[in-house]
Residue, then its C-alpha position, 0 to 999 in steps of 0.5 A: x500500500x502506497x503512504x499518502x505523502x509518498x511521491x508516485x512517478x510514472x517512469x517511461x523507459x525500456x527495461x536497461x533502465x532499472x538503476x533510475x528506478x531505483x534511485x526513484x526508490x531509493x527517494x521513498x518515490x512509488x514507482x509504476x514503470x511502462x516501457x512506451x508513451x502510449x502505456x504511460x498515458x493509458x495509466x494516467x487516465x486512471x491514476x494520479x502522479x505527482x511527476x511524469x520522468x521520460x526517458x524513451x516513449x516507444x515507436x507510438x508516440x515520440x517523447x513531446x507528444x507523450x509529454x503534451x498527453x499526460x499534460x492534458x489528462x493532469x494538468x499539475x503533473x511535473x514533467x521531468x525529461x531525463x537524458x544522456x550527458x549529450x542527447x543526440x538533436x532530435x531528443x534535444x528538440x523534442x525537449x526544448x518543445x515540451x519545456x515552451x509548452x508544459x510549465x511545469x517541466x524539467x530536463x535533468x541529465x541522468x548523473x543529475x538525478x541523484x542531486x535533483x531527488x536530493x533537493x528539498x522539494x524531492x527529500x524524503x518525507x516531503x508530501x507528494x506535489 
């Protein structure tokens, strides 16, 4: 059973990605992970998150489509865009749309991560968002 106050995170990745959903878990964060866009949206139209983290969203939608439907389904919901040191020029395109049209949206490279959740406003037992 997920605490009140904890943090709930949709993560939006492939599988090799298990050492940023632990980091997540490691913040006391309860996280439900999909593999593409398409499942990330179909969880947030039946569950509310206090964050979004996209780090790939499959072949059915690209990351700023992803991004701009969860929006529209949660409005207050944070996007965070989690990248490589250097994401190659698409990525880093569909990044910069996303950060103009979503106010509350980060881009946060992965070594930043651990910084980031450690951050007062993502410490452990701080309420959720």
């Amino acid at each position: 059973m997920v605490r009140a106050e904890t943090r709930r995170i949709l993560l939006v990745g492939s599988d090799a990605d298990k050492d940023v959903q632990e980091q997540f878990i490691h913040a006391d964060c309860h996280v439900v992970k999909t593999n593409a866009g398409a499942a990330a949206v179909a969880h947030a139209k039946h569950h509310s998150f206090s964050a979004a983290v996209l780090m790939s969203t499959g072949q059915e939608m690209d990351l700023a489509e992803t991004a701009l439907n969860l929006r529209d389904i949660q409005p207050s919901l944070e996007i965070i865009i989690l990248v490589d040191r250097t994401p190659d020029k698409e990525l880093e395109a569909q990044a910069d749309a996303v950060l103009r049209a979503i106010p509350h949206s980060r881009i946060l490279a992965k070594p930043e991560l651990d910084t980031f959740l450690a951050s007062t406003k993502w410490a452990k037992g701080t309420g959720a968002s």
